[in-house]
C-alpha positions as CSV (number, residue, x, y, z in Angstrom):
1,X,-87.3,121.6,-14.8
2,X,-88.6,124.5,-16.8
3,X,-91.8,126.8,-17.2
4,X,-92.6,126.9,-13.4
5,X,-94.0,130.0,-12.2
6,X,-96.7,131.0,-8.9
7,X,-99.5,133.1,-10.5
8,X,-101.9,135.2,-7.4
9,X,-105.2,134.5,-8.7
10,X,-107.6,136.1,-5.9
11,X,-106.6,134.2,-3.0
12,X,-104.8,131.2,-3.6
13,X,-101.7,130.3,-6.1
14,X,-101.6,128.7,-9.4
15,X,-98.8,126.7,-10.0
16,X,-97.5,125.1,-13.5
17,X,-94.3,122.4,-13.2
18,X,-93.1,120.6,-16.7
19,X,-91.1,117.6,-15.5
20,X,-87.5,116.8,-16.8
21,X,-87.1,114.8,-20.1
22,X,-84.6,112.1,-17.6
23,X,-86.9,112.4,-14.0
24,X,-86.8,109.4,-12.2
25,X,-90.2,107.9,-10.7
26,X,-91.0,109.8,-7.7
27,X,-93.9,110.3,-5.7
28,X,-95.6,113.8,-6.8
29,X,-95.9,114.7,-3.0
30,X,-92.2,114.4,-2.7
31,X,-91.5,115.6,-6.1
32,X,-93.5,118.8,-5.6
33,X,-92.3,119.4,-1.8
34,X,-88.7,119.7,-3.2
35,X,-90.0,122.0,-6.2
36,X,-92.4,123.9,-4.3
37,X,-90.6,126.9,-1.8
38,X,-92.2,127.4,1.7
39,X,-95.1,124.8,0.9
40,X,-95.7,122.0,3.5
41,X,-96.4,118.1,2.4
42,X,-98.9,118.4,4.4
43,X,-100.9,121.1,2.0
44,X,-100.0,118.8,-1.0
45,X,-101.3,116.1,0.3
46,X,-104.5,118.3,0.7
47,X,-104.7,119.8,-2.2
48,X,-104.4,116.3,-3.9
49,X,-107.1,114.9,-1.5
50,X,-109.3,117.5,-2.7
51,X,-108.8,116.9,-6.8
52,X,-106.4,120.3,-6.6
53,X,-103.3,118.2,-8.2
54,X,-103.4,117.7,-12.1
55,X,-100.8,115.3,-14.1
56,X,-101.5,115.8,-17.8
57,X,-104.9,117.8,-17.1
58,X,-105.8,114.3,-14.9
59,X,-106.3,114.9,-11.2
60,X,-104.1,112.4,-9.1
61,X,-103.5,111.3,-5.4
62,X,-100.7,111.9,-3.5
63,X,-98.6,108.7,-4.6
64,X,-98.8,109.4,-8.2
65,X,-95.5,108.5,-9.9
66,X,-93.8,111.4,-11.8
67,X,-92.8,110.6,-15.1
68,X,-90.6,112.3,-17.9
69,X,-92.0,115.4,-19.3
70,X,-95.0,115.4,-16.9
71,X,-97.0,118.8,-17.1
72,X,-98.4,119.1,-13.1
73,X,-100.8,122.0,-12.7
74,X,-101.7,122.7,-8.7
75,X,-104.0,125.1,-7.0
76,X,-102.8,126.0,-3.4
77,X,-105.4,127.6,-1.5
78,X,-103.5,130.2,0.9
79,X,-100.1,131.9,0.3
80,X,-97.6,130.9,3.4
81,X,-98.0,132.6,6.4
82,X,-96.7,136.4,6.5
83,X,-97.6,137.9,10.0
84,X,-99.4,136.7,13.1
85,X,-103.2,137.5,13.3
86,X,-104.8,138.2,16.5
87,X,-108.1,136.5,17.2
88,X,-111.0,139.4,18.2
89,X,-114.3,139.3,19.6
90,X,-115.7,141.0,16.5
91,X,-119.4,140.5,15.7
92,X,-120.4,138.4,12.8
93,X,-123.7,138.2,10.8
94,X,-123.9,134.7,10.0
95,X,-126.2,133.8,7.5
96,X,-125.1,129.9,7.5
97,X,-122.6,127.5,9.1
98,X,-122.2,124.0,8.6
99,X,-119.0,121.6,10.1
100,X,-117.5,122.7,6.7
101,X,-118.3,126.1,5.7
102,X,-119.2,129.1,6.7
103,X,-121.1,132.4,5.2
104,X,-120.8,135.7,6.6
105,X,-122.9,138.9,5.4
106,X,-119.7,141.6,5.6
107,X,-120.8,144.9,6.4
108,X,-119.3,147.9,4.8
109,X,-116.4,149.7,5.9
110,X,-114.9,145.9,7.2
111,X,-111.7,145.0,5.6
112,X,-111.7,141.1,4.8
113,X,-108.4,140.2,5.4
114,X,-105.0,142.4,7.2
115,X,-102.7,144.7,5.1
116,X,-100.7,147.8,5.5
117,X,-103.0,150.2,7.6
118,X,-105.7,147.6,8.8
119,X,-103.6,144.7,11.1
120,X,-106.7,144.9,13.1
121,X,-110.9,144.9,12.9
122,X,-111.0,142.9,10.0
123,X,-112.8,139.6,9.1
124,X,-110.1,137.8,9.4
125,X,-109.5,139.0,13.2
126,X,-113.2,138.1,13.8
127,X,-113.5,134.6,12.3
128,X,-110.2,134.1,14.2
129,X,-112.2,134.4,17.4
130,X,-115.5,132.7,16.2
131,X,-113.1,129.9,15.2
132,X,-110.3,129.5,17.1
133,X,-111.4,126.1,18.2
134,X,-110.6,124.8,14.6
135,X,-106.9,123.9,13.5
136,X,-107.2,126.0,10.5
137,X,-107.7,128.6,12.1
138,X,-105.1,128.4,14.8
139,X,-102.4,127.8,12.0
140,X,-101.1,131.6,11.9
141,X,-102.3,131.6,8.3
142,X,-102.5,135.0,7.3
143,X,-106.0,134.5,5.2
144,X,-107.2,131.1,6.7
145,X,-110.6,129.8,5.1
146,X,-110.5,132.8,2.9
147,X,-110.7,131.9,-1.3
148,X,-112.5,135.3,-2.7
149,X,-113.6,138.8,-1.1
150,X,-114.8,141.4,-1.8
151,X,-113.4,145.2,-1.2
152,X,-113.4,147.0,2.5
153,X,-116.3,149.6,1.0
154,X,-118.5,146.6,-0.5
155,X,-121.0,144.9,1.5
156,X,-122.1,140.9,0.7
157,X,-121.9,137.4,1.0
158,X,-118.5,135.5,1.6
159,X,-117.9,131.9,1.9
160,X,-115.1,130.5,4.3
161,X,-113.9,126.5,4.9
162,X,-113.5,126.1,7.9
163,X,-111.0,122.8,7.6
164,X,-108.5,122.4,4.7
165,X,-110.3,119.9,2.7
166,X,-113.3,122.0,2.0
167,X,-110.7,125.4,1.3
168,X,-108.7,123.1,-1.2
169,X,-112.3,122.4,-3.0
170,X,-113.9,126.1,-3.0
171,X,-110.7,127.2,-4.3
172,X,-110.7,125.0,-7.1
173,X,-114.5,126.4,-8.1
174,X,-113.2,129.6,-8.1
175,X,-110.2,128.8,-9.8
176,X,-112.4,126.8,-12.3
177,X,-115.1,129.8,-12.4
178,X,-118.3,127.5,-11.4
179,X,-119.2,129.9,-8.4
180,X,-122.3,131.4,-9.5
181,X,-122.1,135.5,-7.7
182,X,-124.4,138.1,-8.6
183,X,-124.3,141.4,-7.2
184,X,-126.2,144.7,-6.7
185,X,-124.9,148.5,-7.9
186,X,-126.2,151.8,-8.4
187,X,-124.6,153.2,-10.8
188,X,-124.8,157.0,-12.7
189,X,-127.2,157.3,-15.5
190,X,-128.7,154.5,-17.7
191,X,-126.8,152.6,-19.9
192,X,-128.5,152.3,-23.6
193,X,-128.8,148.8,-23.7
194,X,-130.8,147.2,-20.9
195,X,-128.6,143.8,-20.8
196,X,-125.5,143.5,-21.8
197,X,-121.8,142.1,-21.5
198,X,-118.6,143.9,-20.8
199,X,-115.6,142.9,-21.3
200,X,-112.0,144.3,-21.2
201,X,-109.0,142.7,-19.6
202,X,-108.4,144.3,-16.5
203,X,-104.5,145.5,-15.1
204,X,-103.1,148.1,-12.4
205,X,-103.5,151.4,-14.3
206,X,-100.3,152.0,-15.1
207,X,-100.3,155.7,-14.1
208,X,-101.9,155.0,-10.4
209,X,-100.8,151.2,-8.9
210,X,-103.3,151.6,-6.2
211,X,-106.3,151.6,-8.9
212,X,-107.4,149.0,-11.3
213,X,-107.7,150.1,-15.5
214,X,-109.2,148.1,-18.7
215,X,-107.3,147.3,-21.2
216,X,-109.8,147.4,-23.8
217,X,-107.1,146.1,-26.6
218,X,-106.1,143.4,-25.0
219,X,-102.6,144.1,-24.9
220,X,-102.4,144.1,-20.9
221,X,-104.4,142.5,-17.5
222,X,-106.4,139.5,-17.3
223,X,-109.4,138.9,-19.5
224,X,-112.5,139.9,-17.3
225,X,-116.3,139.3,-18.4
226,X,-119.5,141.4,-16.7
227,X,-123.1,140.6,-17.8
228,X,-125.3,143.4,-16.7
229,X,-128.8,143.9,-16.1
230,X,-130.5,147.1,-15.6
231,X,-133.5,146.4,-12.9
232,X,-134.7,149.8,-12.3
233,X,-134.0,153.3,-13.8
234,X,-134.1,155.9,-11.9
235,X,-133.5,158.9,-14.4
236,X,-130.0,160.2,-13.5
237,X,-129.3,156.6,-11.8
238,X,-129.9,153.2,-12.0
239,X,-130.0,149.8,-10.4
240,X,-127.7,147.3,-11.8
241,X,-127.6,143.6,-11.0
242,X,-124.3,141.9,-12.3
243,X,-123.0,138.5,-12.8
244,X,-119.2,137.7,-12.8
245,X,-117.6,135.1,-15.3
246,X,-114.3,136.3,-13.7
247,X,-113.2,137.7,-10.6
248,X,-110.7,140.3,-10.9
249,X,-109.8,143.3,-8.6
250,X,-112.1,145.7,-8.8
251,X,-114.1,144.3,-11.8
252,X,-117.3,145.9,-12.0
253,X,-116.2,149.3,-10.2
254,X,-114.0,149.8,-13.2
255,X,-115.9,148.0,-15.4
256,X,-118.6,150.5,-15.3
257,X,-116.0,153.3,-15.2
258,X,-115.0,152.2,-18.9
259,X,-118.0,152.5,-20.3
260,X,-118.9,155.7,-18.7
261,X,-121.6,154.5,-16.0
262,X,-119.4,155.1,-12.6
263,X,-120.8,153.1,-9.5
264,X,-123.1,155.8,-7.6
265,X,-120.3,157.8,-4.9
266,X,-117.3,155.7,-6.2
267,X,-114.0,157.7,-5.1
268,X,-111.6,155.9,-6.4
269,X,-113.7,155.4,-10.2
270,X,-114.9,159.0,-10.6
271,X,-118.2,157.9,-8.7
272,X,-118.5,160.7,-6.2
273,X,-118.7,163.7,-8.2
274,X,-122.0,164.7,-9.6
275,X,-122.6,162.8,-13.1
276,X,-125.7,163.1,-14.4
277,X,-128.6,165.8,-14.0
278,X,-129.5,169.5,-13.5
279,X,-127.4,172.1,-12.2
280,X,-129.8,173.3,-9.7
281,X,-129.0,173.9,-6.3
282,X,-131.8,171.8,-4.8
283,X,-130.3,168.9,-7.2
284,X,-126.8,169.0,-5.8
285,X,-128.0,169.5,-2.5
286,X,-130.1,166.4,-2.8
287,X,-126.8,164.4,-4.1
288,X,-125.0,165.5,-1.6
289,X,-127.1,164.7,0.9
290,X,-127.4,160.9,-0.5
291,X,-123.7,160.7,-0.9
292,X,-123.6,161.4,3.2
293,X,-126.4,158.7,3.5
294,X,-124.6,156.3,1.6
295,X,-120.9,157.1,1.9
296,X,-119.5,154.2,-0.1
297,X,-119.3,152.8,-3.4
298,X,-123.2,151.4,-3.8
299,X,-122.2,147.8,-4.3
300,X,-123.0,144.7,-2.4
301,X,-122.6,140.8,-3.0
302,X,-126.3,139.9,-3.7
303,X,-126.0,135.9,-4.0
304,X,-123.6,133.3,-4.2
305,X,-124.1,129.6,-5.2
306,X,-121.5,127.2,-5.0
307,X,-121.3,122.9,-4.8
308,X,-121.2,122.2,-0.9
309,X,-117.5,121.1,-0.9
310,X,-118.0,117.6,1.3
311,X,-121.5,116.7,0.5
312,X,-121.4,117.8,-3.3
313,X,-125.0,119.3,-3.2
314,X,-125.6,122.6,-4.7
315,X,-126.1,125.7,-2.4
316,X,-127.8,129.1,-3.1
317,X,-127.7,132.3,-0.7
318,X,-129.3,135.2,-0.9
319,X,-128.9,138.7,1.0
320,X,-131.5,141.6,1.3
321,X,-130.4,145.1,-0.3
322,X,-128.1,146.9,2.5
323,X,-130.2,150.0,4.6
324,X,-127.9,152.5,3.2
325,X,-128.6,151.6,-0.8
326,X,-132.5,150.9,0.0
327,X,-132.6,154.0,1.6
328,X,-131.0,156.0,-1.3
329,X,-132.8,154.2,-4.1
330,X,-136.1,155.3,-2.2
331,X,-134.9,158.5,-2.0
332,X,-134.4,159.0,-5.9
333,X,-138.2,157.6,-6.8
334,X,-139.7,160.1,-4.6
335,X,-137.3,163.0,-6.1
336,X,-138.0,161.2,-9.3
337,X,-141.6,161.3,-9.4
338,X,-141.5,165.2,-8.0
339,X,-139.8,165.8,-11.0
340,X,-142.3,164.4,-13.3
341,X,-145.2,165.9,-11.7
């Protein structure tokens, strides 16, 4: 066997297995359960139920016969398990649930999913409770149901199966990039062009692990694709609605960054200092005062539209602007308009 390697892609694994030039015929379930470290037959055998297994760039079942020099592809939809979670009476704002999936509007300041520093409070810990009936979710999966998020500070929609067939199938839209997801920023100033598309791949910055950097040669990250539109300027801010081709860490926080448009009160991206404007005391006041308002990078998970994973019909959400961005962006037109008087 050569060229096999895991690659993280958001929140399931990528895997890529080139069969030897003298395998004997043997059932890919078995074949991959002996290749595969700390991955049940069960999960195969779910993740080819679900179309997740490809022989040759063909999806197969589980009793597909490996041959000689087969490439298998296969998306897993969770990493192995890597600490217990603890179910919590968290509330939820549930804008849909279905035997199959589940969407959540995540308010800012939750974490999705438990790390170093936040073992407790998150989503995870909530759906946990809210569905601890569910043998998913009593697995001891570290991130059951869960194939994207979106950061602690970022507020939005989130879609979680709630049984493995329907995780296996979300994960392979988002894998496949057919998830339709807009989303919602203020950001500083107002870039010249009022649509557009950035691009840049996108990589840990090198200098600061803990922060995501574009790589605008190429050289370095994965490739990462933001088409902008700019819905309402604001003078020294603006309203941004974005649509991702690709998902990766951080995207349009440092997307924006690179081209010199921070999201509004960013801390990590150069957000929360004072960008654009006068140097008048009121001016900085009246910043200051918004950045208390809104304390957070202003970015939220407008809309997300994905193929309902058992019944195969199309589905569209939609979420209202959170309190703390409306009340900001009202805010700025009334200072705005002062201004112009």
């Amino acid at each position: 066997m050569k060229d096999e390697f895991p690659e993280q892609h958001e929140m399931y694994e990528h895997y890529r297995i080139v069969a030897d030039k003298g395998q004997s015929p043997l059932r890919i379930d078995k074949f991959l359960v002996n290749k595969l470290e700390n991955v049940s037959r069960s999960r195969i055998k779910n993740a080819a139920a679900a179309g997740n297994i490809l022989v040759n760039q063909q999806a197969v079942k589980s009793n597909y016969k490996v041959k000689p020099n087969d490439i298998i592809t296969i998306v897993l939809a969770f990493p192995p398990r890597e600490l217990e979670i603890l179910p919590e009476d968290i509330p939820l704002d549930i804008i849909y649930e279905d035997e199959d999936v589940l969407l959540v509007n995540k308010k800012p300041g939750m974490t999705v999913h438990p790390g170093i520093g936040n073992y407790t409070g998150t989503l995870i810990n909530a759906l946990m409770w809210h569905l601890k009936d569910l043998p998913l979710f009593a697995s001891g999966e570290i991130r059951p149901g869960l194939v994207h998020r979106i950061d602690k500070n970022t507020s939005g929609l989130l879609v979680i199966a709630k049984n493995e067939l329907s995780l296996n199938r979300l994960a392979k839209q988002f894998f496949d990039h057919t998830v339709e997801r807009t989303y919602q920023a203020l950001v500083w100033g107002v870039p010249k062009e009022p649509e557009g598309t950035i691009t840049g791949n996108i990589g840990r910055n090198p200098k600061d692990r803990t922060k995501m950097y574009v790589f605008k040669d190429g050289s370095q990250g994965k490739p990462a694709i933001t088409h902008y539109k700019v819905l309402e300027d604001l003078g020294y801010i603006s309203l941004i609605e974005c649509r991702l081709e690709t998902g990766r860490t951080h995207q349009i926080r440092v997307h924006f960054q690179s081209i010199g448009h921070p999201l509004f009160n960013d801390t990590e991206y150069g957000g929360n200092s004072i960008l654009r404007g006068t140097t008048f005391t009121k001016y900085k006041q009246f910043v200051q005062n918004n950045f208390k308002i809104l304390p957070r990078q202003a970015l939220y998970a407008k809309s997300l539209g994905f193929v309902h994973p058992v019944s195969g019909k199309r589905m569209f959400f939609n979420s209202d602007l959170p309190e703390d961005m409306q009340t900001v962006i009202e805010r700025w037109k009334v200072y705005t308009s002062g201004r112009l008087d």
